[in-house]
Structures are given as C-alpha cells and as structure tokens.
N, C-alpha and C positions, 0 to 999 in steps of 0.2 A: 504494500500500500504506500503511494508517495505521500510523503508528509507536505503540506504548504510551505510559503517561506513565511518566516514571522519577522512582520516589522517594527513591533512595540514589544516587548519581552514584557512580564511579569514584574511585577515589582517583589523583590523577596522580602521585605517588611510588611506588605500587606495579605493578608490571608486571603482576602475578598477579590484582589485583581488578578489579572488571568492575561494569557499570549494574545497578541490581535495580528492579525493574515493580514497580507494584503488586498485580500477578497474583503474581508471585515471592513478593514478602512475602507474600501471605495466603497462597499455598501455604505457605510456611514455617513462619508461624505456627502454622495446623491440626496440619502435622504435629508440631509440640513439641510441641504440645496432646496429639494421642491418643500419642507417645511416653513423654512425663510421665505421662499418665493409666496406661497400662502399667506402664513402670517403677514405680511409686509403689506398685502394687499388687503388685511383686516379681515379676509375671509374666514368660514368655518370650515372643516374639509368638505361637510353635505353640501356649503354653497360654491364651494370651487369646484368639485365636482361636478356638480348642476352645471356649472357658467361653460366650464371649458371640457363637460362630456367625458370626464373620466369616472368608471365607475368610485365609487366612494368607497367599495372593499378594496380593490387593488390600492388607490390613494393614500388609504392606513396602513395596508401592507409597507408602500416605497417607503413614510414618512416614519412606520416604524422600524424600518430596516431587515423589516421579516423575509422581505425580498428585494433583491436588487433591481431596481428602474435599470431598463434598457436602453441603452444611446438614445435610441429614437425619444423616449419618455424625458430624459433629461433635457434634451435639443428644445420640445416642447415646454417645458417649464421653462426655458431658459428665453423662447420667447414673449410668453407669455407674460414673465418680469419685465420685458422691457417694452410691449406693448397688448397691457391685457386686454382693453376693447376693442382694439382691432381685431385680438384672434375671436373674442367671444363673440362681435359680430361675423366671422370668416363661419362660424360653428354653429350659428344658432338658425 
C-alpha cells in the first residue's frame, strides 16, 4: 500500500494533532476558498446554493472538506467572487 506524502507532520506535544497529506491540504484549502467566497457574499449555503445552482448537499460537503471540489467547482467559485450577479443572472 503506498503511503501519501505528508506535509504538516504531527506535532509530538500534542496528543490531539495528527499528519496532514497533501490531498488534506488542498482539500482544505478549496474548501476556505468556496467558504470565504460564500461568507463574503453574506450568503447562507441554502441561498448560495439556490442563487448559483449548486446543490446545497455537495456545497457542505466542499465547505466541509468531506470532499474535495473539483477544478471545475473551484474555477466556478472563483468566479462567482469576483462577479456574483452576472453569473447568477448567466444561471437563472
């Protein structure tokens, strides 16, 4: 079985912290990412959701890093921060 590579090691003073992959991190990442983009925009996930068509299961899924956003999903958040009414008129 190959093991990841790990790019946070464990802290050995703390009992509670643990290795993080580099799959971890960029799962991590993403999800601040489309969290932020949400937040930023005062929305709730049901209404970002609603506005920009993504279902609101997957939506907690990215945001809670259960699963990692796909390129495609990130690109989409990523425009939708910098022009959210145009896309939500482009979708509705």
């Amino acid at each position: 079985m190959k093991k990841e590579n790990m790019v946070i090691p464990a802290d050995p003073s703390d009992a509670e912290d643990f290795d993080v992959t580099a799959e971890a991190l960029d799962r991590g990442q993403r999800a601040r990412l489309i969290r932020m983009t949400r937040t930023g925009l005062g929305l709730s996930q049901a209404e970002f959701a609603s506005r920009f068509q993504v279902p609101v299961g997957t939506l907690r899924d990215w945001e809670q890093a259960r699963v990692t956003a796909p390129d495609f999903a990130v690109a989409y958040v990523r425009v939708i921060g910098q022009h959210p009414d145009l896309v939500a008129k482009a979708v509705a």
